[in-house]
C-alpha positions as CSV (number, residue, x, y, z in Angstrom):
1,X,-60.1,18.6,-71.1
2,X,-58.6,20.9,-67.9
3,X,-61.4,21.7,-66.0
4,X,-61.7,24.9,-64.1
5,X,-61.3,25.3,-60.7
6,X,-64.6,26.9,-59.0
7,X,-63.2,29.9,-56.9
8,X,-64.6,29.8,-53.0
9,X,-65.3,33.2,-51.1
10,X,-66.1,33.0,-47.2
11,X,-68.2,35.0,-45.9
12,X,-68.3,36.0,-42.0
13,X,-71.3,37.9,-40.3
14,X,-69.7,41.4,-38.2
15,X,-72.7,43.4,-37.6
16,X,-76.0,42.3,-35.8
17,X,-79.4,41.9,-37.8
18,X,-82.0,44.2,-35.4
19,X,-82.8,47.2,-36.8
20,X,-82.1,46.1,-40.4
21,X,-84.6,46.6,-43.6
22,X,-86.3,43.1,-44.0
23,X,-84.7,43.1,-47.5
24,X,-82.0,43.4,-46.0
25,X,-82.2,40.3,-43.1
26,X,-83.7,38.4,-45.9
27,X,-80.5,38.8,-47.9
28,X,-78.4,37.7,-44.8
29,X,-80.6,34.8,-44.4
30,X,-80.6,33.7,-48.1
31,X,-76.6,33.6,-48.0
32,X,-76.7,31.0,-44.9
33,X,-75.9,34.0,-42.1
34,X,-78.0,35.2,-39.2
35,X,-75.9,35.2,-36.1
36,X,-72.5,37.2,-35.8
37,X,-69.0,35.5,-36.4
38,X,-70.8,32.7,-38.2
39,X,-69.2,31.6,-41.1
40,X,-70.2,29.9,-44.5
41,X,-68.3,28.7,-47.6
42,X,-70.0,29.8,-51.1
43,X,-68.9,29.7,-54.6
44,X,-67.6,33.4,-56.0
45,X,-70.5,34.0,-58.6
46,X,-72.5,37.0,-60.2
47,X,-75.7,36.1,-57.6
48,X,-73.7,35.7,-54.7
49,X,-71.4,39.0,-55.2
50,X,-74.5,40.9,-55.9
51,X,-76.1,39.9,-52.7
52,X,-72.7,40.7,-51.0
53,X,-72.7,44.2,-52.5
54,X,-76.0,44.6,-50.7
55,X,-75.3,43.6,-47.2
56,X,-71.2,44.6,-47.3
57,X,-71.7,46.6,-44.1
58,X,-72.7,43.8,-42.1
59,X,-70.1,41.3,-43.6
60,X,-66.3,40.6,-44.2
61,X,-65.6,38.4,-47.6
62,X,-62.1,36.7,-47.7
63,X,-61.2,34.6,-51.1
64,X,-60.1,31.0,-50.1
């Protein structure tokens, strides 16, 4: 059997947290974030690109 190659999406903080809706910081947090310019590595799934959607001012996503 070929197995599938899980897709990877990094994910890079632009924007600063202050002043955010605590949804909002909570989202950040829950995706590994909470300082600009840091970086993370997640797999590309549903969960993860709907929490993206939610916080895609404060972030830049780049396939890898």
């Amino acid at each position: 059997m070929a197995k599938k190659k899980i897709k990877k999406i990094k994910i890079t903080q632009i924007k600063s947290m202050i002043g955010q809706k605590p949804k909002i910081n909570a989202t950040i947090k829950a995706l590994g974030l909470g300082k600009i310019r840091k970086t993370v590595e997640c797999t590309d799934n549903d969960a993860i690109r709907g929490m993206l959607n939610k916080v895609a001012h404060m972030i830049i996503v780049e396939e890898v």
